[in-house]
C-alpha positions as CSV (number, residue, x, y, z in Angstrom):
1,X,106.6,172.7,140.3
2,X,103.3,171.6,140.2
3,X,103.0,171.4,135.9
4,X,106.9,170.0,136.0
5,X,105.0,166.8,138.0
6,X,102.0,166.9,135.8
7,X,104.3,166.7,132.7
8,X,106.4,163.5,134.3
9,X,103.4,162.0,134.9
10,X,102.3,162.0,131.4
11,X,105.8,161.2,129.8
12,X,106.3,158.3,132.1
13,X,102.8,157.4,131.3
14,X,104.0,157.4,127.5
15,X,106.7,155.4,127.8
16,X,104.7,152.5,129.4
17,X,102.3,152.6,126.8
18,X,105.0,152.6,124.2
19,X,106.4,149.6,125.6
20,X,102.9,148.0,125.7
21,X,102.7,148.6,122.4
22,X,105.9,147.5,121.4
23,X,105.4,144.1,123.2
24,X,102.0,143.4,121.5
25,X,104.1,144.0,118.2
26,X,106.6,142.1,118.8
27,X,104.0,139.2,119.8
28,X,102.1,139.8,116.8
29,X,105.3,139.5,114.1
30,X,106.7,136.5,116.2
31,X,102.8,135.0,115.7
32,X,102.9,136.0,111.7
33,X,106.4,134.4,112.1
34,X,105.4,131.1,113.4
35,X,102.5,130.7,110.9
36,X,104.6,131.7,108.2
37,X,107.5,128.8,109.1
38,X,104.9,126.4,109.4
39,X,103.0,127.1,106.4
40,X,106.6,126.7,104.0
41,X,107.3,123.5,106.4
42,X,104.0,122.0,105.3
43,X,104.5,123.5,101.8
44,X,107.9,121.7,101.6
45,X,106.6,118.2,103.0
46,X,103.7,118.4,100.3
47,X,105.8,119.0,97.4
48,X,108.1,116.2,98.9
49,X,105.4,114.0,99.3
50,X,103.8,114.9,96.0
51,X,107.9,113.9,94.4
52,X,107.7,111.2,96.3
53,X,104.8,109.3,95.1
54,X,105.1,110.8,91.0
55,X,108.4,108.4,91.3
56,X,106.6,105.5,92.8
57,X,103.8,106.3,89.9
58,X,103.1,103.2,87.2
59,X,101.8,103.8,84.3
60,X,100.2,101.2,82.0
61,X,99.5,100.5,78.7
62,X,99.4,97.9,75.8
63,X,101.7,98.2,72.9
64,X,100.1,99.5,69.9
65,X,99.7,96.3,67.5
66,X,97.6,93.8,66.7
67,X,97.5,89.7,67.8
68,X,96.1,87.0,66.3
69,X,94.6,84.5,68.9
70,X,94.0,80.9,68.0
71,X,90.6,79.8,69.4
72,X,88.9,76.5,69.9
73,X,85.2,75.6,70.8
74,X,84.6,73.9,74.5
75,X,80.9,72.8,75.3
76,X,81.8,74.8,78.5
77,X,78.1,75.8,79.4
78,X,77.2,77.9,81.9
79,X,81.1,78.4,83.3
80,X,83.7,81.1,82.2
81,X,87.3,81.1,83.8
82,X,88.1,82.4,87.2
83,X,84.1,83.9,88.0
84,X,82.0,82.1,90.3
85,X,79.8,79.4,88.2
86,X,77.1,80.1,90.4
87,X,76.8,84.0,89.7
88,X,77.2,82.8,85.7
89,X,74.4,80.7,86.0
90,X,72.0,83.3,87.9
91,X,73.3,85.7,84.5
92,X,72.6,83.4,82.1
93,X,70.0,80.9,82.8
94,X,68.4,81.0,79.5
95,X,72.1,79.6,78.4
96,X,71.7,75.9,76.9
97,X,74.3,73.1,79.2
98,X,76.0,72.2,76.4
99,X,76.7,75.9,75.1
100,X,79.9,76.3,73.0
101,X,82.5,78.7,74.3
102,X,85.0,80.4,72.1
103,X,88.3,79.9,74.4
104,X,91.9,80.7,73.9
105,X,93.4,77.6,72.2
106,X,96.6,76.0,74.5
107,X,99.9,76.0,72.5
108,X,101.8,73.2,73.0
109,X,105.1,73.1,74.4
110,X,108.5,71.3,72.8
111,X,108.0,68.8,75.0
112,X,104.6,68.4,73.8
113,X,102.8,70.0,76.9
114,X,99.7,71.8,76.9
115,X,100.9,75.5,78.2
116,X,98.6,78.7,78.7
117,X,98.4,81.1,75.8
118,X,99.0,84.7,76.6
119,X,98.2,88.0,74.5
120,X,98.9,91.5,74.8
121,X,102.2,93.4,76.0
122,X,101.0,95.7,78.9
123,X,103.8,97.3,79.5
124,X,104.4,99.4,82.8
125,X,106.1,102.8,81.7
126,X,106.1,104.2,85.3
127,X,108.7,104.4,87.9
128,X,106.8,102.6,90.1
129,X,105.0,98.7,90.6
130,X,101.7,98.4,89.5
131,X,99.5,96.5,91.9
132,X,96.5,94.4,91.4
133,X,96.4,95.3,87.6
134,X,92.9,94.3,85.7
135,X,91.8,95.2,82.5
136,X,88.0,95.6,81.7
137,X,86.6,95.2,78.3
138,X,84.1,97.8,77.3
139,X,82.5,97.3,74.2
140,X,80.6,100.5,72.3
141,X,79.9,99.2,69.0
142,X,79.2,95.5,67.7
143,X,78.5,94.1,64.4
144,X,76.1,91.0,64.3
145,X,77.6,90.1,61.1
146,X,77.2,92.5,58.8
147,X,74.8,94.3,60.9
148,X,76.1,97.3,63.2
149,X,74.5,98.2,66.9
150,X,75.8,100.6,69.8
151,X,75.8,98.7,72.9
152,X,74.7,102.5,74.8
153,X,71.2,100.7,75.8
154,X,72.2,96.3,75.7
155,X,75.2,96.4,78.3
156,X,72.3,97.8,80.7
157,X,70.5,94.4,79.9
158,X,72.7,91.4,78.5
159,X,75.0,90.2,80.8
160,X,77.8,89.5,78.6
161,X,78.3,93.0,77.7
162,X,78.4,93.7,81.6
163,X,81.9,95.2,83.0
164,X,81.8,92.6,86.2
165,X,81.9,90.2,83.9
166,X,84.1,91.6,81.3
167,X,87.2,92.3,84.2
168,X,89.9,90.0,84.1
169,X,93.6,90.1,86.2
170,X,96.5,90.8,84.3
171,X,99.4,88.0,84.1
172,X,100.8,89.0,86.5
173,X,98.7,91.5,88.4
174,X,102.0,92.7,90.1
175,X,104.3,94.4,86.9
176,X,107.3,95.8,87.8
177,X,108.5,99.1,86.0
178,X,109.8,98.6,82.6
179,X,108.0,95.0,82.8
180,X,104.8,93.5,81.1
181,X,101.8,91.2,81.7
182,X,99.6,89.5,79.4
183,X,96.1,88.2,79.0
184,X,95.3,85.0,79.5
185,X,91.7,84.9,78.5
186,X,88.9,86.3,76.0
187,X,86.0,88.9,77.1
188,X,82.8,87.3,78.1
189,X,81.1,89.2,75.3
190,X,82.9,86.6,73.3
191,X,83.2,83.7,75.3
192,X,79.7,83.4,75.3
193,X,79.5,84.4,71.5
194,X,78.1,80.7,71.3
195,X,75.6,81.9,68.2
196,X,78.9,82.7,66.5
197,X,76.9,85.8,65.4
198,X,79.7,88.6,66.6
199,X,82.3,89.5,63.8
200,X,83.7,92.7,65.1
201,X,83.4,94.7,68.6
202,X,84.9,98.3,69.4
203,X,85.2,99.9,72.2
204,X,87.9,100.9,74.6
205,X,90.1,99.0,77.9
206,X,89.8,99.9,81.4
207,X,93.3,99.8,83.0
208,X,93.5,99.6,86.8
209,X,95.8,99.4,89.4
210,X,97.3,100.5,92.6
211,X,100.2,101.8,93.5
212,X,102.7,101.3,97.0
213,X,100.3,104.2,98.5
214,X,97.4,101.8,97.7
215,X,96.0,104.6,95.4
216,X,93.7,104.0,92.2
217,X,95.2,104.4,88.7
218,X,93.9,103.9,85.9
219,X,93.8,104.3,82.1
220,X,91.7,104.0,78.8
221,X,93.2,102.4,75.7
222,X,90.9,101.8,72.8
223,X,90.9,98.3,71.6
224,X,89.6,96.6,67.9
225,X,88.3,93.2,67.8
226,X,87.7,90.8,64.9
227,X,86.3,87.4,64.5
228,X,87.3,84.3,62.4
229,X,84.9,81.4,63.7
230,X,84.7,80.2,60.3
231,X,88.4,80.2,59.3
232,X,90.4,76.9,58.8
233,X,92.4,78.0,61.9
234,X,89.7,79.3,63.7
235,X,91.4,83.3,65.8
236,X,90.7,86.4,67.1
237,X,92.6,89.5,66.3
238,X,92.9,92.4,67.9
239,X,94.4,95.4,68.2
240,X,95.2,97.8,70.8
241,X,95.4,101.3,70.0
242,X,95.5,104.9,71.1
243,X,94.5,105.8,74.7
244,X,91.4,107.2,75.4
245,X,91.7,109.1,78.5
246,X,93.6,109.4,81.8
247,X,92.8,109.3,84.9
């Protein structure tokens, strides 16, 4: 009688630790179950996300080709368009007054209006707008003539070679996909050119913008410049070429 109870003890004992057991189980898959859902939900909405902004995405870039920009010669001084003419002065105080610019020449209209002239097809090849589009000029290589110099160590100290002062907006600074901008005026590295000394420059664009998410883009597209001061029509040609690197 005595081992019958003994051995009801221990087999109802059993059965309570079974379902002890099977509760802490049950509350450990439900937990690996939880975690599991919200590790796909937040796998879904980042891939979602991630769709998302690859079709608001622009992408920017020049055609490949060359222009030929008519130039004229302005006793502009210490000024270059659209930068403070304070901050050019504190850049180039050693710059005479009476300096000659080399400055995009106007075109005239048929009604015989003066009109802006624009260079360049930067096209937007993305799905998405580009805001606030600049390009920066960086030059790597300049010939004084016939003489040839990397600008590795003189960017560091000559202004003109400077990217602050080499960033211009695009026109307009807003493209639309499958639209284009221009250029509306020449790198300070030529602008203030006023020896006339440069006859070629190589180096390579800086493309930046942002997109709706107000994130950076930005591209490289390698760029070949070429003087004519001298010329009966006086130009610049360039040509934009291969990219360089993305971003």
């Amino acid at each position: 009688m005595v081992s019958f109870q003994y051995g009801s003890k221990w087999a109802r004992m059993d059965i309570t630790e079974f379902g002890t057991v099977a509760q802490i189980v049950l509350s450990m898959i439900t937990f690996v179950g939880i975690v599991t859902s919200i590790w796909l939900s937040v796998r879904a909405l980042r891939e979602v996300q991630t769709d998302r902004k690859l079709r608001q995405k622009p992408y920017l870039g020049f055609e490949i080709g060359g222009y030929e920009i008519p130039i004229e010669f302005q006793k502009a001084g210490r000024t270059i368009p659209g930068i403070n003419p304070d901050y050019v002065g504190k850049m180039f105080p050693d710059m005479p007054e009476d300096a000659e610019s080399i400055r995009i020449k106007p075109r005239k209209s048929k009604q015989g209006n003066l009109e802006t002239t624009f260079y360049g097809q930067l096209k937007n090849y993305g799905l998405g707008p580009a805001l606030s589009t600049t390009v920066t000029w960086v030059p790597e290589e300049v010939w004084l003539g016939s003489e040839r110099a990397s600008l590795e160590d003189k960017k560091s100290v000559e202004p003109q070679y400077q990217e602050v002062l080499n960033c211009m907006p695009s026109v307009p600074s807003h493209i639309s996909p499958d639209k284009d901008a221009g250029l509306s005026r020449l790198p300070t590295f030529i602008e203030k050119d006023y020896g006339k000394k440069i006859t070629r420059v190589e180096g390579f664009l800086k493309i930046e913008c942002k997109d709706v998410f107000a994130e950076k883009q930005a591209v490289k597209q390698a760029f070949y410049l070429f003087t004519y001061y001298s010329s009966d029509q006086p130009h610049i040609h360039v040509t934009f070429g291969d990219f360089v690197e993305e971003n």
